[in-house]
C-alpha positions, -999 to +999 in steps of 0.1 A: +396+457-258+415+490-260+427+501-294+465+500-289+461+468-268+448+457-300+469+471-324+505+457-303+483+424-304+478+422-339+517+431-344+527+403-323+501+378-343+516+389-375+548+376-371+538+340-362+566+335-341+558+303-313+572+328-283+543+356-293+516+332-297+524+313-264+524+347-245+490+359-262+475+324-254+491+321-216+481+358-208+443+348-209+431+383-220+397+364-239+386+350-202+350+360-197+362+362-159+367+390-149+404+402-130+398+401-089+407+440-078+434+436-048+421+473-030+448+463-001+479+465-029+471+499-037+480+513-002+510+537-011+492+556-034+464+562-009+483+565+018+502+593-002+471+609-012+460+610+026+493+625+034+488+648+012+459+665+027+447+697+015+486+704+002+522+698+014+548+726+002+578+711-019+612+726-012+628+753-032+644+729-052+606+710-057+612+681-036+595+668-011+604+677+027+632+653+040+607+645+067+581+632+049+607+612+026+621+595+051+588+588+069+573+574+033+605+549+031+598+536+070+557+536+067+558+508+040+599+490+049+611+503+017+642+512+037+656+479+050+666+476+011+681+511+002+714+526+011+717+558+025+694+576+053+667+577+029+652+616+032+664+632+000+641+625-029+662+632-052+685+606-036+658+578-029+640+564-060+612+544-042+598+576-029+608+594-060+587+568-086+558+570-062+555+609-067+564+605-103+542+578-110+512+593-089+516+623-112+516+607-142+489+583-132+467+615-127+465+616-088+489+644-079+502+680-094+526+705-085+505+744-085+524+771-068+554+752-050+529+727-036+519+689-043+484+685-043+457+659-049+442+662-084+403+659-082+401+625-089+431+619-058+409+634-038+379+613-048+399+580-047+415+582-014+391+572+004+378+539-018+412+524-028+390+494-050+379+525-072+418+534-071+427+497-082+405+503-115+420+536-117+453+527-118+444+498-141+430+520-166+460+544-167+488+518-174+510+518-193+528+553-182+554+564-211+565+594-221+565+585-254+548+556-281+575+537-279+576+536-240+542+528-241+545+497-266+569+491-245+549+490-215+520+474-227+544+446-242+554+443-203+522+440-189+512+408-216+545+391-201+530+396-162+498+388-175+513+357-188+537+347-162+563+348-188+599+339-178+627+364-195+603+392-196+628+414-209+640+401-241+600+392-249+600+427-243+627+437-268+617+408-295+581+424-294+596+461-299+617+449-331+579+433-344+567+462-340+589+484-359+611+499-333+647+499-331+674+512-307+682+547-308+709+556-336+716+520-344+693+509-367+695+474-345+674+457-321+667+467-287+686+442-261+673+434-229+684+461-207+672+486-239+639+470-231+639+475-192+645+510-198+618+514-221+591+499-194+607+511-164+578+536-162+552+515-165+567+485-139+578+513-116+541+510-102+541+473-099+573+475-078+559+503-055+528+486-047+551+454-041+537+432-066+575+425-078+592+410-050+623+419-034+652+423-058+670+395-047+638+374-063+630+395-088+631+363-115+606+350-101+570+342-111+548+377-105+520+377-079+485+371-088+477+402-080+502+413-102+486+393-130+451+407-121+461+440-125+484+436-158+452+418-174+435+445-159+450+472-180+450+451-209+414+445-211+403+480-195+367+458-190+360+464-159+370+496-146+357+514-119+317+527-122+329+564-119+356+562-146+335+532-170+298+559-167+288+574-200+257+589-211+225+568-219+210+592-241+216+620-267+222+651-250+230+687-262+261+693-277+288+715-297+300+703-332+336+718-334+364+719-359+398+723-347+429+734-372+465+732-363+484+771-371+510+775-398+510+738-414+506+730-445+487+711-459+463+718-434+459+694-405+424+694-388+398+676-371+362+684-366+342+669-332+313+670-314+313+672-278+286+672-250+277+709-241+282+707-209+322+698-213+344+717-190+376+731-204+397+705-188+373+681-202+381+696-235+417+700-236+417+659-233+398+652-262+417+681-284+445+658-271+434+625-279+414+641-316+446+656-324+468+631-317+488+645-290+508+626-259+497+650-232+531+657-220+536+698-224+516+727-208+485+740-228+461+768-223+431+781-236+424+814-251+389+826-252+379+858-261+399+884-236+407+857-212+429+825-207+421+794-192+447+768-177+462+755-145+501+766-149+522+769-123+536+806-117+509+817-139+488+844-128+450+857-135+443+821-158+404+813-160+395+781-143+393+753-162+361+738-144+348+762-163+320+750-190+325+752-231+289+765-233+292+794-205+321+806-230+316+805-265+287+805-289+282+789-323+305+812-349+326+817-321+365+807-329+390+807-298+428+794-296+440+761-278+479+764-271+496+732-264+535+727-259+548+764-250+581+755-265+575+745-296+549+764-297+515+746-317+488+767-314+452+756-329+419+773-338+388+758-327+358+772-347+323+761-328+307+754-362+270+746-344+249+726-319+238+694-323+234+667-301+249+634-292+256+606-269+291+617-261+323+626-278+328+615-313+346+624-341+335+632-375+362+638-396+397+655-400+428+651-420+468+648-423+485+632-393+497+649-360+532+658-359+558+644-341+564+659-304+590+680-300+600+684-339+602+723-333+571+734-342+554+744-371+591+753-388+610+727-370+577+702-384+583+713-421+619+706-420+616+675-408+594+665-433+615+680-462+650+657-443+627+625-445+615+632-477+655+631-489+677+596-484+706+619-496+699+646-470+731+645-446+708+644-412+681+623-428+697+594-406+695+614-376+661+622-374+652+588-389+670+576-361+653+599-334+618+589-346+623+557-343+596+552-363+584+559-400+565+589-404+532+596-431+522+630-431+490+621-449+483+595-421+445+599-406+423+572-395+385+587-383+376+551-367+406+550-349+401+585-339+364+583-330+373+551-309+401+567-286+376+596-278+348+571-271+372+555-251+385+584-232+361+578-196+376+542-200+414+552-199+420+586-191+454+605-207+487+614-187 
């Protein structure tokens, strides 16, 4: 089982409350049988990618052409239920949580006024079982922890056929530690929906939810086979689940965050033969990071990345190994706002069977604290009960905070389980 699957299970099992338990026994998630892919329920998301082609250019505002919205609402009915005529996406949600959804799940991007299919769009169009298992192991979407949790404490309550999904939802949240923005209090039911609207935004545009006028009631099984599914992240598809048998050459690197003190850092080893693109996942996922801001890299005289408007930027299928050499220390720059910016010191070759990591130290900051500066302030608030925003922030994390927090397992087992469940 995945380790925040894990880690929300063993919240809910602490608090020994009857409604947890009878979810975590009803959802099944210990059933050697496997969950039955449904390839036929995936058919917006391939029939996107198909429509998609080699590229379809957005409008100068970035939305989709009016034609194609409207002929995405009539191609799969969603327009019998929606008011309006239906060709403005910023208008008509269905179409508008497909493309956002597709994005986040990893099958589309926007480069140079265009949507496109990312590689692995382009590989599952065409085998929509190998898109079931991909869309399994991407769930939940979130743009932050808490909408994950939140998420993931959605999917247990389809997995489980649970009635009043939405207060579970919002019970589970408080177990967990997390309260409602700027109250202190917790979350109530239509908090909750908010939280997971990401995540069930799929279910309802591959029309596992039901119409909204029977939205209470029980979900479909092939609802339940995918919630279980991405709980379990058993069984997913051979491209995604394939790993390397054997030991095989590889680079031992140490990565230190710029400009905070004490020093935060990580050291890694990945296979040689990692692209960049490869690599900017597992800095994420080493680091701590929620993949949800530009990043490029900067090697030598020459950057690497895949920004829109950017021009001259190295391409990012490019290898580790056809760049840099032992000794050799290059810059990864993450979230061009806030500006983090790491070294990554190639401190030899080794080998191994994949990506692991070896050690490290001090925990990741928070995203979008402000920085370095905006990091250290933060801290020196939270540190302070007396301090007149120390509420405020408090408030906006949501969450306690441990600058000294750093667990290698846990990090060593998210990079090992990286081909399982790729990042947004």
């Amino acid at each position: 089982m995945r380790n925040d699957v894990a880690r929300v299970l063993d919240g809910l099992r602490a608090s020994r409350r009857p409604e947890f338990r009878q979810l975590l026994t009803e959802a099944h998630l210990d059933d050697p049988t496997p969950p039955v892919p449904h390839p036929d329920a995936v058919e917006p998301y391939r029939w996107l990618l198909e429509r998609l082609g080699d590229g379809l250019d957005l409008t100068a505002a970035g939305w989709l052409p009016p034609a194609v919205v409207l002929e995405t609402m009539q191609r799969f009915g969603w327009d019998d239920e929606w008011i309006g005529k239906g060709n403005r996406e910023d208008l008509t949600r269905p179409v508008a949580d497909l493309r956002a959804t597709a994005r986040a799940l990893g099958l589309v991007r926007v480069h140079r006024g265009r949507l496109r299919c990312t590689d692995a769009g382009r590989r599952l169009r065409d085998d929509p079982i190998g898109l079931w298992w991909h869309i399994a192991a991407h769930l939940p979407l979130g743009r932050s922890e808490a909408e994950r949790h939140a998420g993931l404490l959605w999917l247990l309550t389809v997995a489980a056929s649970a009635a009043h999904p939405d207060q579970l939802v919002a019970d589970g949240m408080w177990q967990l530690g997390w309260a409602a923005g700027g109250t202190a209090r917790p979350l109530d039911r239509y908090e909750a929906l908010g939280a997971r609207r990401e995540t069930s935004a799929v279910f309802d545009r591959l029309g596992l939810l039901g119409s909204r006028r029977t939205r209470e009631a029980p979900p479909t099984a092939a609802a339940v086979d995918l919630a279980r599914a991405a709980l379990r992240a058993d069984a997913p598809a051979p491209a995604v689940r394939r790993r390397p048998a054997t030991p095989g050459p590889a680079l031992e690197l140490e990565i230190t965050l710029r400009d905070v003190e004490p020093r935060v850092w990580r050291r890694i080893v990945v296979p040689e033969s990692v692209t960049l693109r490869r690599l900017h996942d597992l800095l994420q996922v080493a680091m701590g990071w929620q993949n949800s801001h530009l990043s490029l890299f900067a090697i030598g005289d020459r950057e690497y990345g895949d920004i829109e408007d950017y021009e001259d930027l190295g391409s990012l299928a490019t290898t580790l190994a056809a760049t840099v050499e032992p000794g050799a220390v290059f810059r990864y720059d993450y979230d061009f706002g806030d500006g983090w910016e790491h070294d990554v010191r190639v401190v030899r070759r080794t080998t191994s069977d994949g990506a692991h990591c070896l050690d490290g130290a001090r925990a990741c900051p928070p995203e979008d604290c402000g920085g370095p500066g905006g990091y250290a302030r933060l801290l020196e608030v939270l540190a302070d009960p007396t301090h007149p925003e120390h509420a405020d922030l408090a408030d906006w994390l949501g969450r306690p905070v441990d600058p000294e927090a750093f667990d290698r397992d846990a990090a060593d087992a998210a990079l090992q389980a990286l081909p399982l469940r790729a990042r947004r």
